[in-house]
Rosetta silent file (secondary structure, phi, psi, omega in degrees, C-alpha in Angstrom):
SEQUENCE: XXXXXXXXXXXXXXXXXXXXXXXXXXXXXXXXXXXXXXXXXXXXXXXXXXXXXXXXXXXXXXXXXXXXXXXXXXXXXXXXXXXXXXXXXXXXXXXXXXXXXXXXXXXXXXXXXXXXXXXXXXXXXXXXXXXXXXXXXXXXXXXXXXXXXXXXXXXXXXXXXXXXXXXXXXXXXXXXXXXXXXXXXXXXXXXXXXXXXXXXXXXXXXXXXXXXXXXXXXXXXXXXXXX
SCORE:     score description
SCORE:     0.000 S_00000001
   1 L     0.000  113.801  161.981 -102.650   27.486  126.913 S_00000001
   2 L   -51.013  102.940 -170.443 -102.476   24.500  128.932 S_00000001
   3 L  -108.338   80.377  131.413  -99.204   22.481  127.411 S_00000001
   4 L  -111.969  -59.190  166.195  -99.742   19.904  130.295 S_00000001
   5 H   -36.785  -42.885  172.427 -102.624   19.215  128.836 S_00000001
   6 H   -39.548  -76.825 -146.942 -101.362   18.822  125.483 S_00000001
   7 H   -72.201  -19.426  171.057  -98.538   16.266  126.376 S_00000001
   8 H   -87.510   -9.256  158.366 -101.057   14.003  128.174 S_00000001
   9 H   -32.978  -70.754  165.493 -103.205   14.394  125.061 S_00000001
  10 H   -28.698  -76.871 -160.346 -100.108   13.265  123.281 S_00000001
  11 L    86.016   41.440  168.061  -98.740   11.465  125.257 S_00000001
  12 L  -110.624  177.351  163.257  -95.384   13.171  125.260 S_00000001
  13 L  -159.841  124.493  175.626  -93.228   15.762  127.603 S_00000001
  14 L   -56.841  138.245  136.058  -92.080   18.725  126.348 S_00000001
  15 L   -64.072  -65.341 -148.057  -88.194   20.045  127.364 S_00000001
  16 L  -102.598   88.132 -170.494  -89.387   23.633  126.284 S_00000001
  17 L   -89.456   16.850 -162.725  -92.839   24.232  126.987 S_00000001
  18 L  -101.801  -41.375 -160.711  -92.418   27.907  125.751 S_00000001
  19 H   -85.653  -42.031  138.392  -91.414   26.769  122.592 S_00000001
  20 H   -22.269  -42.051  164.754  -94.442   24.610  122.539 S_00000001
  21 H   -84.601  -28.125 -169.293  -96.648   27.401  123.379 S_00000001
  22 H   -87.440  -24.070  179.890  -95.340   29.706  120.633 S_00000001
  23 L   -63.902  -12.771 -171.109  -96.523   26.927  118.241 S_00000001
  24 L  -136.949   32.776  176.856 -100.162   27.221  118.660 S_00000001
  25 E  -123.499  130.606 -157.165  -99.961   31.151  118.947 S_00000001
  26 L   -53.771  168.406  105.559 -101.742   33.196  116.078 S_00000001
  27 L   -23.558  -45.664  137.169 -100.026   36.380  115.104 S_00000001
  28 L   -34.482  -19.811  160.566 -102.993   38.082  115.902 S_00000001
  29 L   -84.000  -27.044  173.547 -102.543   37.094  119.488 S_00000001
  30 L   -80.427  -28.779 -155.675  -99.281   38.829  119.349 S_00000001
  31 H   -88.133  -20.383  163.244 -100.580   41.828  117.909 S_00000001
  32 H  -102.927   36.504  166.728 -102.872   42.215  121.355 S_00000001
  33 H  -135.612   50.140  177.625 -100.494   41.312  123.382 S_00000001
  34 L   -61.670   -7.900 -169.578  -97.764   43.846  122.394 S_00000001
  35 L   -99.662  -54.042  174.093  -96.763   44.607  126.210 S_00000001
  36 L   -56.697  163.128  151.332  -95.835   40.959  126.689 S_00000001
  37 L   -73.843   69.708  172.432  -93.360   38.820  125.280 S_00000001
  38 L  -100.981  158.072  156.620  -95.097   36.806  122.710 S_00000001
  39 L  -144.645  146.643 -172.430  -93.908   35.492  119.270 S_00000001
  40 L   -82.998  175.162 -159.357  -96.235   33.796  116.738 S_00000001
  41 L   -89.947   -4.212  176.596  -95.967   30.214  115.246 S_00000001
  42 H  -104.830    5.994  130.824  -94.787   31.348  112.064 S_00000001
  43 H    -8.281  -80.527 -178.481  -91.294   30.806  112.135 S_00000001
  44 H   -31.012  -77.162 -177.509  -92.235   27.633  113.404 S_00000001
  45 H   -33.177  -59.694  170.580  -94.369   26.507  110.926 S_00000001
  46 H   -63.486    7.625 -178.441  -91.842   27.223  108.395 S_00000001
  47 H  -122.976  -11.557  163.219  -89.447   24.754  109.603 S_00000001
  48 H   -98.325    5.133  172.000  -91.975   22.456  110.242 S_00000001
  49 H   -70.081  -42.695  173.589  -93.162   22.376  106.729 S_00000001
  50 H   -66.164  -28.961 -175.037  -89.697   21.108  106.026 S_00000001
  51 H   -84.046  -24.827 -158.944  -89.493   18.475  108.864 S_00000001
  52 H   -73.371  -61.955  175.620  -93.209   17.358  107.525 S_00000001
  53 H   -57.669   -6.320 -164.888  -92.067   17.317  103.401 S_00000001
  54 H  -112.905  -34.807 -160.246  -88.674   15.173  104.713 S_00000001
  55 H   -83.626  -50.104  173.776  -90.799   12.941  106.838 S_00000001
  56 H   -43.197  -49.337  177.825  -93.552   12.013  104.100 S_00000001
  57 H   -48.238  -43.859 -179.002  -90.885   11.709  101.627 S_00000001
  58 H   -70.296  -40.784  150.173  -89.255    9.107  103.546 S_00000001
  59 H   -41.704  -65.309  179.971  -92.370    7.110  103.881 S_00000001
  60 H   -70.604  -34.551  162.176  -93.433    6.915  100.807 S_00000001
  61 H   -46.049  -38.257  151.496  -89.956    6.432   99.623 S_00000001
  62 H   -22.487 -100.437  167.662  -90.010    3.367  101.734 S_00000001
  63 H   -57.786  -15.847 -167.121  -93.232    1.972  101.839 S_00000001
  64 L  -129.608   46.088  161.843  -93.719    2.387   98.317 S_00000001
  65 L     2.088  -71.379 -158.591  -91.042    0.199   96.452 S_00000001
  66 L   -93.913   -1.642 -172.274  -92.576    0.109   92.878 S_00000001
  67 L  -124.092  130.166 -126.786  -93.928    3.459   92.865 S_00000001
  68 L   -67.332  168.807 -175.420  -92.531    5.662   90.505 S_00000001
  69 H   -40.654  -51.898  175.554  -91.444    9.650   91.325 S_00000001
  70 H   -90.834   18.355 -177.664  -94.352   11.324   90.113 S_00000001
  71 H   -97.799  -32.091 -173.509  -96.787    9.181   91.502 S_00000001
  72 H   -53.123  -56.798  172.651  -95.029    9.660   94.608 S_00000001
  73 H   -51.047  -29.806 -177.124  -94.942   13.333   94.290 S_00000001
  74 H   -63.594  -66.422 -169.376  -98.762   13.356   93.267 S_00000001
  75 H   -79.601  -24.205  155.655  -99.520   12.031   96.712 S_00000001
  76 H   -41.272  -68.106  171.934  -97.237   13.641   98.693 S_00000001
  77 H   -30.052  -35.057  174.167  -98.755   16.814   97.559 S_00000001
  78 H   -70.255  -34.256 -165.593 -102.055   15.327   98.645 S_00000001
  79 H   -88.755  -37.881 -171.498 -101.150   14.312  102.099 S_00000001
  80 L  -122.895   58.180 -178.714  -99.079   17.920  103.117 S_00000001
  81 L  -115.827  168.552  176.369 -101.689   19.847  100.877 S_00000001
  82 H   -51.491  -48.829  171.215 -104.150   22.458  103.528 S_00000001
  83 H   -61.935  -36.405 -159.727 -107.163   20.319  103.494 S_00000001
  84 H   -84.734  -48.514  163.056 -105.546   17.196  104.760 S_00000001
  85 H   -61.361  -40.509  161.085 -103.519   19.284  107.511 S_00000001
  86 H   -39.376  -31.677 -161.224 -106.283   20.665  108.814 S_00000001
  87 H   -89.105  -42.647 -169.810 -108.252   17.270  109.103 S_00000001
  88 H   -96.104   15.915  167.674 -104.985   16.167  111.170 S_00000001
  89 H   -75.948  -36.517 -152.766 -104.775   19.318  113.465 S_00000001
  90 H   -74.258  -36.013  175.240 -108.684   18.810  114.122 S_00000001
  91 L   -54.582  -27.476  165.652 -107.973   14.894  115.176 S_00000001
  92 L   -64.455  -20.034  173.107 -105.461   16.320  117.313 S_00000001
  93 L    61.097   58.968 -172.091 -107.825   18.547  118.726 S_00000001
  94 L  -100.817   -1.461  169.068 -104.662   21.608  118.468 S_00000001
  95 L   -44.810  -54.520 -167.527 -108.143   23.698  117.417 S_00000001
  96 L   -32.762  -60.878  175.771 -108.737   23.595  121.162 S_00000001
  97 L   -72.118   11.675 -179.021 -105.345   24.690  122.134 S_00000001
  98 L   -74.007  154.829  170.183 -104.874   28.028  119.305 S_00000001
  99 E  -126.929  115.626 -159.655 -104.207   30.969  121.266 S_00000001
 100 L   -91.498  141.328  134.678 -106.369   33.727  119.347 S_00000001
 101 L   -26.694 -175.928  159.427 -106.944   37.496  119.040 S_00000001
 102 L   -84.820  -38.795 -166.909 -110.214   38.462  120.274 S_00000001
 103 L  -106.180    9.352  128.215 -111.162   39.304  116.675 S_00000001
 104 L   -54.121  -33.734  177.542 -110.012   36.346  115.331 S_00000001
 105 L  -101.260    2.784  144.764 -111.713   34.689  117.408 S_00000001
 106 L   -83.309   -6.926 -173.205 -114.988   36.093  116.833 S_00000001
 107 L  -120.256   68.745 -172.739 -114.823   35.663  113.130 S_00000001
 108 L    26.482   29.669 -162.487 -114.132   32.121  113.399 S_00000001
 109 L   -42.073  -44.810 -172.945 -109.893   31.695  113.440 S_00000001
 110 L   -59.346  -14.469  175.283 -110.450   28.599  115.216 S_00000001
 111 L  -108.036  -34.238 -152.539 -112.303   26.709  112.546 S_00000001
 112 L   -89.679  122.016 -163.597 -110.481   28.208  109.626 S_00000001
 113 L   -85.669   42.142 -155.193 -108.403   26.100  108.001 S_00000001
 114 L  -126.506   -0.256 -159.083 -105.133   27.870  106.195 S_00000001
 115 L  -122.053  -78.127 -179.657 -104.786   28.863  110.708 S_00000001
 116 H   -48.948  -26.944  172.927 -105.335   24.898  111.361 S_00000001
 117 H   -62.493  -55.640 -135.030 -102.952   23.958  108.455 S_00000001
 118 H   -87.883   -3.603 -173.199 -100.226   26.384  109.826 S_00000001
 119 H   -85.880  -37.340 -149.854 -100.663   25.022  113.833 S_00000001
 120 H   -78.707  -16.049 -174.014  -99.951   21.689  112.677 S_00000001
 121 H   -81.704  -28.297 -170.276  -96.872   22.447  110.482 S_00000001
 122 H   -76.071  -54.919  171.175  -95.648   25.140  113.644 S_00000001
 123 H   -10.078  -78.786 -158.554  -96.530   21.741  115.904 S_00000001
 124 H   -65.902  -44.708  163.569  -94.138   19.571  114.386 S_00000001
 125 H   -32.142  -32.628 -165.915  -91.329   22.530  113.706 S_00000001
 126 H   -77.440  -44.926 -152.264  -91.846   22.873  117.763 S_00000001
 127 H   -68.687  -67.647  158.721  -91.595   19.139  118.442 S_00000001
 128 H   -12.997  -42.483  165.171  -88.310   18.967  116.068 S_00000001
 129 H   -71.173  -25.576 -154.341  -86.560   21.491  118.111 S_00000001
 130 H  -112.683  -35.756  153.999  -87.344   20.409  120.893 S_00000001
 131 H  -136.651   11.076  176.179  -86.678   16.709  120.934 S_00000001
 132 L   122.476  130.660 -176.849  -85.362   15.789  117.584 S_00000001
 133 H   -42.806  -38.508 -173.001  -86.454   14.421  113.920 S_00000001
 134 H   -74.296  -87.708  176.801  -86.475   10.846  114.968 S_00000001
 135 H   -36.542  -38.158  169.778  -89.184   11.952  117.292 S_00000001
 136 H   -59.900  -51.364  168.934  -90.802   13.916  114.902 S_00000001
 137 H   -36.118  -64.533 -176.240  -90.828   11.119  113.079 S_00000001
 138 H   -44.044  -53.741  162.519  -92.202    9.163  115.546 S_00000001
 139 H   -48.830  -61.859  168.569  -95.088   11.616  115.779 S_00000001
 140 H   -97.352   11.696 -172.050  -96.098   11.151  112.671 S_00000001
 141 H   -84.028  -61.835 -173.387  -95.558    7.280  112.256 S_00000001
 142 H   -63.961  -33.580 -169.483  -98.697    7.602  115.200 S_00000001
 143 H  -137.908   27.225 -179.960 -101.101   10.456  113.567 S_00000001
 144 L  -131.898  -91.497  171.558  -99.932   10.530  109.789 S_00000001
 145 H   -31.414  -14.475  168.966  -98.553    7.860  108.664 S_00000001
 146 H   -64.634  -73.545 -166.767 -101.927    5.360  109.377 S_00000001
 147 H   -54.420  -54.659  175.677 -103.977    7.312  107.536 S_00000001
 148 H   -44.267  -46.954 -158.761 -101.682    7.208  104.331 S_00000001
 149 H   -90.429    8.581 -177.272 -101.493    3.374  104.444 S_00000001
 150 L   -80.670    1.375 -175.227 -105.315    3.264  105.318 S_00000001
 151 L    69.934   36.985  178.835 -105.616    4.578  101.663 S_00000001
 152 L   -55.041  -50.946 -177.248 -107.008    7.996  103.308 S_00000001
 153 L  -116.644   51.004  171.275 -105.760    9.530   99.998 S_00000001
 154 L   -96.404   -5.819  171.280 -106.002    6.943   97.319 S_00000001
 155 L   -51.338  -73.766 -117.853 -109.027    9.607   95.436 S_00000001
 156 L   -94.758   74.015  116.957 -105.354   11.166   94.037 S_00000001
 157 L  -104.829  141.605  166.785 -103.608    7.872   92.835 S_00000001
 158 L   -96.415   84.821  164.440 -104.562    5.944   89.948 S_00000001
 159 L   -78.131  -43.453  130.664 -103.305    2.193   91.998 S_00000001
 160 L    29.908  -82.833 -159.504 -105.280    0.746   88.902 S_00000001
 161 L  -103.576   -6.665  141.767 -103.224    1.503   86.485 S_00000001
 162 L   -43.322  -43.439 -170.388 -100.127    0.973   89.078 S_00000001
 163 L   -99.119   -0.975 -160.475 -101.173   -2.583   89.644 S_00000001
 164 L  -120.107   -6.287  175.081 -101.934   -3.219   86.052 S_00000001
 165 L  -110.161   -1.900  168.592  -98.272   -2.063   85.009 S_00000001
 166 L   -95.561  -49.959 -151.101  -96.831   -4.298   87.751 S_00000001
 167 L   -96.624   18.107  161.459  -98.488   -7.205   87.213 S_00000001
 168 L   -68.123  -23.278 -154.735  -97.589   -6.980   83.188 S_00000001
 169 L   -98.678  -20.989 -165.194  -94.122   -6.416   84.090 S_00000001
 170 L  -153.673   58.322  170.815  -93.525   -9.513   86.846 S_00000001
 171 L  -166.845  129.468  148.658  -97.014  -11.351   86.806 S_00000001
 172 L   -52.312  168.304  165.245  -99.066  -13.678   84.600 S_00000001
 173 L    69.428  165.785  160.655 -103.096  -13.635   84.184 S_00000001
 174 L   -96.960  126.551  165.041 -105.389  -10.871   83.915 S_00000001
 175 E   -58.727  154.514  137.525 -106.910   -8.103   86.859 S_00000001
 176 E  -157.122  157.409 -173.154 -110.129   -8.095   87.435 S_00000001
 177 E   -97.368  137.425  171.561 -112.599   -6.238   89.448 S_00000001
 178 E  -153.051  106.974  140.928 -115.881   -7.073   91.022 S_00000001
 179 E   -10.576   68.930 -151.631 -118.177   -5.338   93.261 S_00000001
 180 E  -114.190   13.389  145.276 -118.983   -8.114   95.519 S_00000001
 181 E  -139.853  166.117  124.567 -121.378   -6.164   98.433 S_00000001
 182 E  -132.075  146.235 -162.601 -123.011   -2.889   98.831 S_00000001
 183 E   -99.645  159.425  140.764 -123.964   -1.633  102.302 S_00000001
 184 L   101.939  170.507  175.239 -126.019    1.308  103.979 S_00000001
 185 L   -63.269  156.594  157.743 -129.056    3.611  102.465 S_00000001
 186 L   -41.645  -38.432  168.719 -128.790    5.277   98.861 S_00000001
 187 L   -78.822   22.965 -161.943 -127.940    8.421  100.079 S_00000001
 188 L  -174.258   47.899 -164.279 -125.014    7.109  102.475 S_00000001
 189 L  -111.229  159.936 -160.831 -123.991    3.736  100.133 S_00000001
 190 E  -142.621   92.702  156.982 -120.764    1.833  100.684 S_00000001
 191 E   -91.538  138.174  160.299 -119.358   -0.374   98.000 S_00000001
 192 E  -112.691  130.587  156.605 -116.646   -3.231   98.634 S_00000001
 193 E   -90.149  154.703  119.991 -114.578   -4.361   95.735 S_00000001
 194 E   -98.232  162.881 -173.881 -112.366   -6.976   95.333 S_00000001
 195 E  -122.575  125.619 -158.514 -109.439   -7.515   92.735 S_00000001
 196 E  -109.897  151.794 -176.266 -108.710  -10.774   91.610 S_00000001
 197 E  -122.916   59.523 -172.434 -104.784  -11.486   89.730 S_00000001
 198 L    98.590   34.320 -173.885 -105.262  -15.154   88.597 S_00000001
 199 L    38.977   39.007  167.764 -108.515  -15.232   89.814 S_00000001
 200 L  -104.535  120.920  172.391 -107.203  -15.338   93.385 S_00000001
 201 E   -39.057   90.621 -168.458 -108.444  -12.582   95.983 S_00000001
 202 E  -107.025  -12.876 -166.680 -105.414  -10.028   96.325 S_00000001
 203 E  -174.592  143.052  165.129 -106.842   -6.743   97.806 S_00000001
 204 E  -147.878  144.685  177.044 -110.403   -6.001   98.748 S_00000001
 205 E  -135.956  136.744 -176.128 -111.561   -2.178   99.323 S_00000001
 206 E  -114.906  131.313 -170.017 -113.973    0.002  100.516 S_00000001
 207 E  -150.281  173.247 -146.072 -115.243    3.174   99.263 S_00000001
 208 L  -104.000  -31.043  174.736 -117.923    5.750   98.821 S_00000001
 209 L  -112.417 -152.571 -158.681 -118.003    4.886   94.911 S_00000001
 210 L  -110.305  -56.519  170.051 -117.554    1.478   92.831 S_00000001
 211 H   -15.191  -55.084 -171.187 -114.313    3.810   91.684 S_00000001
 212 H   -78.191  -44.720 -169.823 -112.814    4.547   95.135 S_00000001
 213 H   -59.091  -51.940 -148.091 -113.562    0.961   96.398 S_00000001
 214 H   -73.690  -41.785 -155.272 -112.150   -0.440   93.496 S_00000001
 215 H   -85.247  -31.607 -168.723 -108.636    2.116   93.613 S_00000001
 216 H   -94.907  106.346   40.070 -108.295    1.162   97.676 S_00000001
 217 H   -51.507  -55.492  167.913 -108.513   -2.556   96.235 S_00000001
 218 H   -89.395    1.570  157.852 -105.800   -2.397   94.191 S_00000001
 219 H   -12.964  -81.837 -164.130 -103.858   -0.637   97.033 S_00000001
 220 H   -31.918  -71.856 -167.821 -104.502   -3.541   99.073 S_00000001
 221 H   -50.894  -43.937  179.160 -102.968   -5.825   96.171 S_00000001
 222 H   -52.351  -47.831  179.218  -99.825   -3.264   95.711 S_00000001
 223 H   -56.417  -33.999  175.657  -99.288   -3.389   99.225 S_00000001
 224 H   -51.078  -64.108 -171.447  -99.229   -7.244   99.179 S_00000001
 225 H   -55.022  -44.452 -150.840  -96.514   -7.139   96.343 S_00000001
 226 H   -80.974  -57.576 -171.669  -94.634   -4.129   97.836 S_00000001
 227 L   -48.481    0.000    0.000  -94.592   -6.159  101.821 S_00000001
């Protein structure tokens, strides 16, 4: 494994680069390499599961003023769930960088994602050791944290019924929703909503349904209130 590569990938530098390296190495790599000194990532992993659940938490705790425990928890869950780590090892391209069995790596280890989940949580467990939470942090403030406030996971939220419980409790008028383009072929369509509060423009969203556009809409407006 190249970790030079990595860090200009990054755009970091490593103290340990050993420590680094043990992060993106399968157990199956250890089991053919029994004459060396290898150790696999999952240590790691388990301590970065922990830096990953403290770092989300804190975000959302944050960023998200008005929104109540279990909504919070609902999306956490969404965000540090398998599917969603995988999607940020592969932006990261840490596929590249697994160090494999052979017969893992004929039966596809490198695509499979409960392997891609577990690099990215041994990743950050690596990084954490290595230079600190506040960097860890940092880490994900650049390749996490976006995507949460880009409404990446608003399918799990109801902001709808978030925004409609806000603006009862410290707002006049009535929401409403409207559909105001849709782009692209039938098979591939793109609706934008906007959401109006006193028939003023508060959040506009885009989505794959009328549904999603409409739920990243009222985001938009929560976020307004919440900034």
């Amino acid at each position: 494994m190249n970790v030079e590569q990595l860090e200009k990938l990054l755009n970091l530098s490593f103290n340990d680069h050993n420590i680094i390296k043990r992060a993106f190495t399968h157990s199956s790599y250890v089991n053919e390499h029994r004459k060396e000194v290898f150790s696999d990532n999952e240590r790691l992993e388990f301590l970065g599961d922990a830096v990953l659940e403290l770092g989300v938490s804190q975000y959302l705790y944050r960023s998200n003023t008005k929104m109540p425990e279990g909504e919070m928890t609902k999306l956490r869950a969404a965000i540090v769930c398998e599917p969603s780590l995988m999607n940020f090892a592969l932006d990261l391209h840490f596929d590249e960088f697994l160090l494999l069995g052979k017969g893992e790596e004929q039966t596809g280890g490198r695509e499979r994602p409960a392997i891609l989940a577990d690099v990215f949580e041994a990743f950050l467990g690596a990084l954490y050791l290595d230079q600190g939470f506040e960097q860890a942090l940092k880490f994900l403030e650049e390749h996490v944290f976006p995507k949460i406030k880009a409404g990446t996971f608003s399918h799990e939220m109801d902001y709808k019924s978030q925004l409609q419980e806000y603006v009862q409790q410290f707002k006049d008028g009535n929401i409403e929703y409207k559909i105001v383009e849709e782009k692209g072929p039938s098979h591939n369509k793109e609706f934008v909503a906007n959401v109006f509060i006193q028939q003023q423009v508060l959040g506009e969203g885009i989505g794959r349904t009328k549904k999603e556009a409409e739920q990243r809409a009222a985001k938009k407006a929560l976020d307004r209130y919440n900034g």
